[in-house]
C-alpha positions as CSV (number, residue, x, y, z in Angstrom):
1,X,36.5,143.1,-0.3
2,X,38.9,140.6,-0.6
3,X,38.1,136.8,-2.1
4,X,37.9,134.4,0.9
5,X,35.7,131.0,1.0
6,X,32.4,131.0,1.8
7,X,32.2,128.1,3.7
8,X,35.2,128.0,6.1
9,X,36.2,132.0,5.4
10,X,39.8,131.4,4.2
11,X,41.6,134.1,3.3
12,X,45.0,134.5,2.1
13,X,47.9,134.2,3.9
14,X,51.1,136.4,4.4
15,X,54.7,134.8,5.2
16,X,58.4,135.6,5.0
17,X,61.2,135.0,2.1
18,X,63.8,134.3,3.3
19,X,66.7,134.7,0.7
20,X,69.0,132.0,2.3
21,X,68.8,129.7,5.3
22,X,70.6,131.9,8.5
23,X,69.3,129.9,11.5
24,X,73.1,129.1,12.0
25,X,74.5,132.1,11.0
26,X,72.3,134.1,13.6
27,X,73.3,131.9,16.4
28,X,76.9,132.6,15.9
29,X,76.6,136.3,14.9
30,X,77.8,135.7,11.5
31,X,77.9,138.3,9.1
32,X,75.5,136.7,6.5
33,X,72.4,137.2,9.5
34,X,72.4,140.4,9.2
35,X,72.8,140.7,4.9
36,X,70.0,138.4,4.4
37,X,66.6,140.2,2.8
38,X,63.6,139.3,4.4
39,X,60.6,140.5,1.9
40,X,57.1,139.5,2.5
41,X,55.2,137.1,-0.1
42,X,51.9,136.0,0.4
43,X,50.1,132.2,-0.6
44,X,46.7,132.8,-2.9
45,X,43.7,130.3,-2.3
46,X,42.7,127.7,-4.9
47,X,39.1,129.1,-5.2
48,X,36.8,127.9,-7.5
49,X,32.6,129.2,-8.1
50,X,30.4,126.6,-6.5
51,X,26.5,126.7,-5.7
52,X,26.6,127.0,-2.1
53,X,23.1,126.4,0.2
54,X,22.4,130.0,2.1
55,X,19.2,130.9,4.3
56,X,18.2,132.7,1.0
57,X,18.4,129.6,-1.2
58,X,21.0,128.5,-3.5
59,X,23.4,131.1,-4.6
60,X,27.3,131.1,-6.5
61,X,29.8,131.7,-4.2
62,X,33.6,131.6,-3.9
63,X,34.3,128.7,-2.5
64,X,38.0,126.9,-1.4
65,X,38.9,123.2,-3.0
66,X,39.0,121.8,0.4
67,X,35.4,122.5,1.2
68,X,34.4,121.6,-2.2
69,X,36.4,118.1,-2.2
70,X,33.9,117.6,1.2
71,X,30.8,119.0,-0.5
72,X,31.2,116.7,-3.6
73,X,32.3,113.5,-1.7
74,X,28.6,113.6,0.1
C-alpha cells in the first residue's frame, strides 16, 4: 500500500508536463499543438513519522506536514 497521511488520507497526486505552453497554438491549429509531449509526472507528499492518537492508543504513523503544523500549534 501506498504512503498517504493518517490523518487527512493524502495521497499523491498525478498531473501533466507539458513541454511548452500551446494554449495559443491549439486555438489557431498551429503546428506546435500537435508536436508538444505530454508525459505524466506526479507531486510526492512531505510526510514525516508522528505519534498519532488511535482508538488503540498512541501509535507512529505517516503523517502530512500540514496536519502536523495543526497538531503541534495546539
Amino acid at each position: 500500500m501506498a504512503k498517504s497521511c493518517a490523518i487527512c488520507g493524502k495521497t499523491r497526486m498525478a498531473g501533466g508536463n507539458r513541454r511548452h505552453n500551446t494554449t495559443s497554438n491549439i486555438s489557431r491549429k498551429g503546428a506546435w499543438g500537435h508536436r508538444a509531449t505530454r508525459t505524466t509526472r506526479s507531486w510526492q507528499l512531505n510526510l514525516r513519522k508522528a505519534l498519532v492518537a488511535t482508538n488503540k492508543g498512541v501509535s507512529k504513523e505517516w503523517v502530512c506536514m500540514k496536519c502536523y503544523k495543526k497538531a503541534s500549534a495546539k
